[in-house]
C-alpha positions in Angstrom: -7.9 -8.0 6.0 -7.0 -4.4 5.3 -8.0 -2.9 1.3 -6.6 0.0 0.1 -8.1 3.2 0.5 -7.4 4.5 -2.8 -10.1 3.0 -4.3 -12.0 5.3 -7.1 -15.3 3.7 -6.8 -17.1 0.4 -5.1 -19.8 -1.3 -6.3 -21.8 -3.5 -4.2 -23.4 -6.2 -5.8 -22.2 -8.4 -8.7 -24.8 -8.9 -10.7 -25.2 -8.3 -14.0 -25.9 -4.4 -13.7 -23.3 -3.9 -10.9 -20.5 -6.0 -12.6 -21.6 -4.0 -16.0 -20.5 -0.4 -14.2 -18.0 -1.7 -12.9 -16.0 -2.7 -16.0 -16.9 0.5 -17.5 -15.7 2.3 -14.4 -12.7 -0.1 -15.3 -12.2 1.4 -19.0 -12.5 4.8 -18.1 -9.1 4.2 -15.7 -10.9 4.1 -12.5 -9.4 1.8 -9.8 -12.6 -0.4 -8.6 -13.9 -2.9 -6.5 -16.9 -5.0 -6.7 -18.2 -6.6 -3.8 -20.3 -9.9 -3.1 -22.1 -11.2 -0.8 -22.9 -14.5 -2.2 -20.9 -16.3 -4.4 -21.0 -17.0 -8.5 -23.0 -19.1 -9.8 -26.1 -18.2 -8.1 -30.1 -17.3 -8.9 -31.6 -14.6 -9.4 -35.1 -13.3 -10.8 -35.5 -10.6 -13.7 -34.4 -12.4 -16.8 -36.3 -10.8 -20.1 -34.6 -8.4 -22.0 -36.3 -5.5 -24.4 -35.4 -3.9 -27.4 -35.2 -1.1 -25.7 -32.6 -2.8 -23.0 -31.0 -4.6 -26.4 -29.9 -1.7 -27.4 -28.5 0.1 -24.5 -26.6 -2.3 -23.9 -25.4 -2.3 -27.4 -24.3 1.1 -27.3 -22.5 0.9 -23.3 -20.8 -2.2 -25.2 -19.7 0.1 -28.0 -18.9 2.9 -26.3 -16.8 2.0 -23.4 -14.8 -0.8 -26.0 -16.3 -4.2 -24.4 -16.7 -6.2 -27.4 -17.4 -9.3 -25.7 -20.6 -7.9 -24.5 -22.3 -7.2 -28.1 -23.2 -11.1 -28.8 -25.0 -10.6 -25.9 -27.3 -8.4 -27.6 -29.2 -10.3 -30.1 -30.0 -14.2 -29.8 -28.4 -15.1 -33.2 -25.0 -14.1 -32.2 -25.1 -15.2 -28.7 -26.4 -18.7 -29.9 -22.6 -18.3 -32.5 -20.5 -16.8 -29.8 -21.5 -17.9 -26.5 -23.7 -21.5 -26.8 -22.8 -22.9 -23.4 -24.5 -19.8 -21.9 -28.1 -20.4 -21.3 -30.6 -18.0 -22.7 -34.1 -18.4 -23.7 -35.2 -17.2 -27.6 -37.9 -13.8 -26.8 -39.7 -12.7 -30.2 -42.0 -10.6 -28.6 -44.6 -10.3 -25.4 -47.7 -12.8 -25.1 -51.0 -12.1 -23.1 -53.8 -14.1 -22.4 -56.8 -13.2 -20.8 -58.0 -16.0 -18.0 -61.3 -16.6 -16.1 -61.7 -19.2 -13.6 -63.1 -22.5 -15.3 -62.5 -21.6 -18.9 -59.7 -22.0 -21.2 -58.7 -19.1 -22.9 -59.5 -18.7 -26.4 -58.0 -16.7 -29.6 -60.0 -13.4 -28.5 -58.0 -13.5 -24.8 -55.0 -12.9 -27.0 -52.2 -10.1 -27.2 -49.2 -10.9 -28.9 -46.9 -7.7 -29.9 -43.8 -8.8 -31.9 -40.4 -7.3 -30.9 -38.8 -9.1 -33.8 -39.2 -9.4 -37.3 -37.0 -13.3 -36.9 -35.0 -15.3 -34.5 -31.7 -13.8 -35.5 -32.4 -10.2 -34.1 -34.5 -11.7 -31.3 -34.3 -10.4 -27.3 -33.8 -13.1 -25.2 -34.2 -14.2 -21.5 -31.5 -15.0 -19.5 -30.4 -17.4 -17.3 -29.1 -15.3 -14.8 -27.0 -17.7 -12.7 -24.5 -18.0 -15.5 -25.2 -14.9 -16.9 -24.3 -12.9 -14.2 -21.0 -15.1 -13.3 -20.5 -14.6 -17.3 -20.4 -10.9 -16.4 -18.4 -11.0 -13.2 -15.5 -12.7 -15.2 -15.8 -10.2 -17.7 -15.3 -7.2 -15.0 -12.2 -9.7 -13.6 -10.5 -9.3 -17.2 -11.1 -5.5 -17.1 -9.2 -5.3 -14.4 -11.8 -4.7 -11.7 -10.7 -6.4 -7.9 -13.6 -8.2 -7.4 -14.0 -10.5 -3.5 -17.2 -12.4 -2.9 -18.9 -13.7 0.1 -18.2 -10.3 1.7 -20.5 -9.7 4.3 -20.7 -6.0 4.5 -22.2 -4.5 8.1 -22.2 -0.5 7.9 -21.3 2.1 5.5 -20.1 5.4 6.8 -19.8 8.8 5.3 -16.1 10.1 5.3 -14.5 13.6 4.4 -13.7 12.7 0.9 -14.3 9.0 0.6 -17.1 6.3 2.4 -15.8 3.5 4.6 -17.7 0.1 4.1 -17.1 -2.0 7.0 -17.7 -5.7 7.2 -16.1 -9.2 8.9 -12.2 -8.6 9.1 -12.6 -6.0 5.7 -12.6 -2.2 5.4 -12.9 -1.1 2.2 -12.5 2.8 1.6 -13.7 4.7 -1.9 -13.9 7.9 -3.3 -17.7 6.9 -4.5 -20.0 3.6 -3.8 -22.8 2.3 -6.1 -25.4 0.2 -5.0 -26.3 -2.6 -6.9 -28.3 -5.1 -4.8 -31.6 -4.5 -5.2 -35.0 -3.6 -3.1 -34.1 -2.7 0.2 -30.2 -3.1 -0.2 -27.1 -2.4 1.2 -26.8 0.9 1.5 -30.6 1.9 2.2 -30.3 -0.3 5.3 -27.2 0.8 6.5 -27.9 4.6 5.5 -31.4 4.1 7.0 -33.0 5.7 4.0 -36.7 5.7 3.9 -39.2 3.8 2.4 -42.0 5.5 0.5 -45.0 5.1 -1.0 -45.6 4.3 -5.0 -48.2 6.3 -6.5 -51.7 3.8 -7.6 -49.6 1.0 -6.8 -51.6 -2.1 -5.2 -49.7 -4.0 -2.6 -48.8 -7.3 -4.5 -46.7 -10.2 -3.8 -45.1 -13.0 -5.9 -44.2 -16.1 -5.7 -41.8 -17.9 -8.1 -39.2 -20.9 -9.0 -37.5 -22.2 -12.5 -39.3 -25.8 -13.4 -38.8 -28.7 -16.3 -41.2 -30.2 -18.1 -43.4 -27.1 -18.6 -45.5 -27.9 -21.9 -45.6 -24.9 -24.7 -48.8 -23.3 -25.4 -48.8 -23.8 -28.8 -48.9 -27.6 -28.5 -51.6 -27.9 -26.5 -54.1 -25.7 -28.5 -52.3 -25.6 -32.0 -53.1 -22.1 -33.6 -56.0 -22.1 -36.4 -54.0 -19.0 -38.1 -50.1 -18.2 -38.2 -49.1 -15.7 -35.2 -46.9 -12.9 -35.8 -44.0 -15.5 -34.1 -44.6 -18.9 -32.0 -46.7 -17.5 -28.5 -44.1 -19.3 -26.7 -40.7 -17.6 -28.0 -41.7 -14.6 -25.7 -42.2 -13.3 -22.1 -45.7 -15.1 -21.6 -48.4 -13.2 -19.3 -51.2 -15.1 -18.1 -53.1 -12.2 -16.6 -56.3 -12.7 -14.7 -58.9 -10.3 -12.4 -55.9 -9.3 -9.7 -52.6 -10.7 -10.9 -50.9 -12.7 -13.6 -48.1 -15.1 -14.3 -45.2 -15.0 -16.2 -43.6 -18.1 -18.0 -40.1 -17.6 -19.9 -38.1 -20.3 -21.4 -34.3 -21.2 -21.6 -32.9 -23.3 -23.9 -31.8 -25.6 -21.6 -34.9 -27.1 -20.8 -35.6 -24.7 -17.9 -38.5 -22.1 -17.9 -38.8 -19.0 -15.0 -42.2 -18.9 -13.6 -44.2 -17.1 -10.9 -47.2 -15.5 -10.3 -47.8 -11.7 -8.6 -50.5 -10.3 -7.7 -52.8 -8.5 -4.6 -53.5 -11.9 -2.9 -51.7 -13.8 -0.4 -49.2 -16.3 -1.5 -47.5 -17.2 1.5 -48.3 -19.9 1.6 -45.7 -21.2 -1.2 -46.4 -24.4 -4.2 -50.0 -25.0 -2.2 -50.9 -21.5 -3.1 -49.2 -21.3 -6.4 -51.2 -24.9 -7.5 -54.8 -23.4 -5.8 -54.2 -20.8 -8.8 -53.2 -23.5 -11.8 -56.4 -25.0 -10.6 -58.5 -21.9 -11.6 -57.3 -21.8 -14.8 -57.3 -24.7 -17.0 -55.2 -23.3 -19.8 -52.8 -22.9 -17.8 -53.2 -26.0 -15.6 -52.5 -27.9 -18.6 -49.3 -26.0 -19.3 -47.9 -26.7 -16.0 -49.5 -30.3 -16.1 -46.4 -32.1 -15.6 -43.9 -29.2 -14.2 -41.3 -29.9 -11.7 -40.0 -27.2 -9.6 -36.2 -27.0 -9.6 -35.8 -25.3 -6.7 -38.1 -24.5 -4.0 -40.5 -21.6 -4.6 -39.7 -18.5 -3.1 -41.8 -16.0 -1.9 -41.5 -12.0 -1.8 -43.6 -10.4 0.6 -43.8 -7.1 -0.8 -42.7 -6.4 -4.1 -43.4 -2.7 -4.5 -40.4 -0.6 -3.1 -39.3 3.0 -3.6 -36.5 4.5 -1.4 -36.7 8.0 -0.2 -33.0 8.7 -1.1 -31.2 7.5 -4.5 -27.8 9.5 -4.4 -25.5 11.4 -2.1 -22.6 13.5 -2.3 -20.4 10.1 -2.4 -23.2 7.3 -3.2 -25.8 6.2 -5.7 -28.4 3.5 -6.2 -29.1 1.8 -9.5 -32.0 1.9 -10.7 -32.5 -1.5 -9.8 -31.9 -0.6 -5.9 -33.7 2.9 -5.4 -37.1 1.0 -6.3 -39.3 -2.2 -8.1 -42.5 -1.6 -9.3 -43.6 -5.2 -10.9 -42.2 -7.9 -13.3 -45.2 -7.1 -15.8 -43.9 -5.5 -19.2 -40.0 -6.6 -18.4 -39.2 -2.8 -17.3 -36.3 -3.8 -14.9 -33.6 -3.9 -17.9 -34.2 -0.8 -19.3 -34.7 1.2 -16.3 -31.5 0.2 -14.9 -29.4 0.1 -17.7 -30.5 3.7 -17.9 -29.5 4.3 -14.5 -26.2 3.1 -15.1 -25.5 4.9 -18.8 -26.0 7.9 -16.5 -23.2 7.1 -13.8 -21.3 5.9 -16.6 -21.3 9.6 -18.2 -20.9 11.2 -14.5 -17.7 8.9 -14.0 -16.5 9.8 -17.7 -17.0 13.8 -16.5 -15.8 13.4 -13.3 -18.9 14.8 -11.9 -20.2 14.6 -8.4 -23.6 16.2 -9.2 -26.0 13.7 -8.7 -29.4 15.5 -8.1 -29.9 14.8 -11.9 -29.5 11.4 -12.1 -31.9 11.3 -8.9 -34.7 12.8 -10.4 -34.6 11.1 -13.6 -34.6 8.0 -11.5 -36.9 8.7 -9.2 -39.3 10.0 -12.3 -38.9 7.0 -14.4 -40.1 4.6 -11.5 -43.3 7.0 -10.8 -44.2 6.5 -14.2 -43.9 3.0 -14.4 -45.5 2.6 -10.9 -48.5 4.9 -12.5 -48.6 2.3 -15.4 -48.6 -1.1 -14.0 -50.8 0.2 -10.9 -53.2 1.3 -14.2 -52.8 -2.4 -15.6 -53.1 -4.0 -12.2 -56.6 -1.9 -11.8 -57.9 -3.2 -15.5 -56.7 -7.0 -16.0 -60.3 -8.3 -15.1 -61.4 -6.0 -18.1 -58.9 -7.2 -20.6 -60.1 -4.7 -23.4 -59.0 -1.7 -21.2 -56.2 -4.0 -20.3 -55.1 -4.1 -23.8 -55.7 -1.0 -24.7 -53.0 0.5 -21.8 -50.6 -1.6 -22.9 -50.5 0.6 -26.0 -49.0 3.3 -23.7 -46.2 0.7 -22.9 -45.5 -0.6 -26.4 -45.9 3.0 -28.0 -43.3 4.4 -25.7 -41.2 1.8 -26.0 -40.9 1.7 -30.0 -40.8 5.0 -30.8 -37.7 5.0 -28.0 -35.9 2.4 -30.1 -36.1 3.9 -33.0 -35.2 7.3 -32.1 -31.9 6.0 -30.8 -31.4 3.7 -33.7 -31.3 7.2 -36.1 -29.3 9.2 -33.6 -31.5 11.1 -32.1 -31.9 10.1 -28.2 -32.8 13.4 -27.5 -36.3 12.3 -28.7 -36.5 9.8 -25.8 -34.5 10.8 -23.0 -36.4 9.6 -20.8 -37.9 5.8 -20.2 -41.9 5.9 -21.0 -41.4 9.7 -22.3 -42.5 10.7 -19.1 -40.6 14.2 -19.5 -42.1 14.6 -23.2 -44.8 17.3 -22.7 -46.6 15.5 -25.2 -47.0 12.2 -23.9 -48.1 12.6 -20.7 -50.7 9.8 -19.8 -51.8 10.2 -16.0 -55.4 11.3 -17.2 -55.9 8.2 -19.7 -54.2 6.3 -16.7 -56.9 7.3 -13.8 -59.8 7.2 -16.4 -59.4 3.7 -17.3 -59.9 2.6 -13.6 -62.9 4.2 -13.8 -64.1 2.5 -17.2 -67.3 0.3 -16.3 -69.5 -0.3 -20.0 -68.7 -1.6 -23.5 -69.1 1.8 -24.8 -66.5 3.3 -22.1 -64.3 0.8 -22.8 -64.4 1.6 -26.7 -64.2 5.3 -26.2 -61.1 5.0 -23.9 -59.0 2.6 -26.7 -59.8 4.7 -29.2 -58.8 8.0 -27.1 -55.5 6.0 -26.4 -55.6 5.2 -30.1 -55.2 9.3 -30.8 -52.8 10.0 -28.0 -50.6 7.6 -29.4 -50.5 8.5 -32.9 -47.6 11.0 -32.6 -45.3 8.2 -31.3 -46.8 5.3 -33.3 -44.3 4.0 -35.5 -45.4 0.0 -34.8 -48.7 0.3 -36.4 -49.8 -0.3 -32.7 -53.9 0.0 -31.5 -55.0 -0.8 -35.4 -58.7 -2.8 -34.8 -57.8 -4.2 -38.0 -55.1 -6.3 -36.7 -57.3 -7.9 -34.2 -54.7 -7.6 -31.2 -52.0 -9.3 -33.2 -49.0 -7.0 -34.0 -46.1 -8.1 -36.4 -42.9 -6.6 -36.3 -43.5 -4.8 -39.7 -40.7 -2.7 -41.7 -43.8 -1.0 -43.7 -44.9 0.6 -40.2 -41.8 2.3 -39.1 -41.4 3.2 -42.7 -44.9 4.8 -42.6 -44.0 6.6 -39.2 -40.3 8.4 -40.2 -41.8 12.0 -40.2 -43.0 10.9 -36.6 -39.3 10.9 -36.1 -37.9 14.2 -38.1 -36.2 11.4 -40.6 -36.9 10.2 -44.2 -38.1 6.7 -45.2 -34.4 6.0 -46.9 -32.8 6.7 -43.4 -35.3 4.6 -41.4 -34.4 1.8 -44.1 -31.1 2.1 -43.7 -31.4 1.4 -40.1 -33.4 -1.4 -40.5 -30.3 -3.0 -43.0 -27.9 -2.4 -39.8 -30.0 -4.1 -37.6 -30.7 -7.1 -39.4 -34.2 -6.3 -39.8 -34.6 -8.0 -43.4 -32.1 -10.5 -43.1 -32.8 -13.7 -44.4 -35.1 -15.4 -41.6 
């Protein structure tokens, strides 16, 4: 069939991202299409949410007048508002520290809260209906969306680009790519692939399973945690790669393992690695895959174009780094805030959006190749994470009090001041105790200036609550007074009953 040709702006892919732009295309009176080439419900990986993505995703919601999005944004309210959507209940990020043979004990722990109580928490989701919640959502806005669309070749037009596909032609004035590594439009384009800075070439392997036993039965803790080790993205990390475990609340849990090591091999390789260690042997004890496992060859991707004149790539499609630390959300909700205020100018400059993108995933890449380099030493380990969870707070909270401009950018990586590539290549070089203790408490200093979490305190003994006293303690950090950092914590929920 024949489309119009008087279509604003195509997105390709409908997943959450892509049906997200889309609708706010919608609102800002764009005439849009979203395109498919599966069909709803369906899986997909990258399910944990931040507070950081919480929150941009609050404000898009707000902004662009799609109220049905903002229970979506804290699991109290989705549990009220949306029940028969699956999601899974994330109070903060847990790591523990595995070697072969041994279980892991309280000192192989790092749990950073991300939530003071359930009410406020993040959450995982279950992207299958999720996503399809999403698509419906764009439907209601008024966005023409067609699935199983198998799209062959995009071509560059005077003032529009012509997607061509099995008995379709679709024509727009703009096209956004939202499907991922190595998508659409850098295979039809024939965009390059390049390189990502210190980043090790690691695959994954992955499924959803039942019957996956929580942690915190198996070895009950001897003290209260900051939250229960399970209500969060779980990181098993180990000499050369680590596994995540999230839960839904319907009884299934995301798992999969990356790492620099082959795993081709599929549930033989991934039950070689339970057998190393037993902690988490026993978690998986009686696990049954839902699906079978699938395997990603490469995971590491960059593209060497992200926009044209007429095109873009999310986030999410101009390159992946790694599962660890959840970075997909807020990296591409960034990406598409950005198009959203380039479709709200009617701008066609795009070599903004490019570099920001193209920045933010350097940095990350820089990161996680750092972490990659150090889980064996989990000391170091821990201490880079600081970078991660530093960042990431003081972001939050600069955009909670109105000030973005603090944190424009995703890990600061344009802040002159937080610039980390030294600490970064120094801990791959870390070898003694006394290293190791210099380089945390170097980390310790560089952080202080954006420490508003009460992050890298010895004291604490790798346990970090989600404490009011800390961001209170760190509002000069921010240019604000104590009373106006309290007062955001009241409009968040932060000391709601629990």
């Amino acid at each position: 069939m024949q489309l119009s040709a008087d279509y604003d702006i195509a997105i390709v892919g409908s997943g959450f991202a892509g049906s997200l732009l889309a609708m706010i295309a919608r609102r800002l009176g764009k005439s849009v299409i979203l395109l498919e080439r599966g069909k709803h419900p369906r899986f997909a990986i990258g399910e944990s949410t931040t507070p950081l993505s919480n929150l941009l995703l609050e404000e898009l919601a707000t902004r662009y007048e799609l109220p049905n999005l903002l229970p979506l944004c804290k699991w109290g309210p989705w549990q009220k508002t949306y029940p028969d959507i699956a999601c899974g209940l994330k109070r903060g990020f847990t790591f523990y520290h595995h070697e072969a043979g041994r279980h892991a004990q309280r000192d192989d722990q790092l749990l950073v809260a991300a939530s003071p109580h359930d009410a406020i928490a993040d959450t995982h989701w279950y992207r299958a209906e999720v996503d399809a919640f999403f698509v419906k959502e764009a439907q209601k806005a008024g966005v023409e969306y067609l699935d199983e669309v198998r799209l062959r070749s995009a071509r560059e037009e005077d003032d529009s680009v012509r997607l061509d596909g099995d008995g379709l032609t679709v024509k727009a004035r703009f096209v956004v790519d939202a499907t991922g590594p190595r998508g659409f439009l850098h295979r039809a384009f024939g965009l390059p692939e390049l390189p990502l800075p210190d980043s090790p070439p690691t695959q994954a392997l992955y499924t959803h399973f039942t019957g996956v036993r929580r942690l915190d039965e198996l070895a009950p803790p001897s003290e209260l945690p900051p939250y229960p080790v399970d209500d969060a993205a779980v990181h098993h990390v180990f000499d050369g790669g680590w596994i995540w475990v999230l839960r839904f609340a319907n009884g299934i849990t995301s798992a999969g393992v990356a790492g620099s090591f082959d795993l081709s091999e599929g549930e033989p390789a991934w039950r070689r690695i339970l057998d190393r260690f037993p902690t988490v042997g026993a978690q998986f004890a009686s696990a049954k895959p839902t699906m079978p496992f699938v395997h990603a060859p490469r995971l590491a991707f960059r593209s060497g174009a992200i926009a044209g004149p007429r095109w873009a790539l999310l986030p999410s499609a101009a390159g992946f780094v790694d599962p660890l630390l959840s970075t997909g959300f807020p990296l591409t909700l960034l990406g598409v805030y950005r198009l959203a205020e380039i479709f709200e100018r009617d701008s066609t400059s795009l070599d903004t959006y490019a570099r920001q993108t193209e920045g933010e995933l350097l940095a990350t890449a820089r990161l996680i190749g750092a972490l990659y380099a150090t889980m064996g030493n989990f000391p170091v380990f821990v201490s880079l994470t600081m970078l991660y969870f530093a960042a990431a707070s003081f972001s939050e909270t600069a955009r909670r009090l109105g000030r973005p401009h603090l944190a424009a950018s995703f890990l600061l990586h344009d802040n002159p001041r937080f610039q980390m590539r030294e600490l970064l290549e120094r801990a791959r070089t870390v070898r003694t105790e006394a290293e190791s203790q210099a380089l945390s408490e170097d980390i310790r200093r560089f952080i202080e200036p954006f420490n508003v979490a009460g992050l890298a305190d010895p004291r604490r003994l790798n346990w970090y609550p989600a404490d009011a006293g800390d961001m209170l303690r760190g509002a000069a950090k921010l240019g604000a007074e104590q009373d106006e950092v309290a007062r955001v914590l009241d409009r968040c929920g932060f000391h709601a009953a629990r």
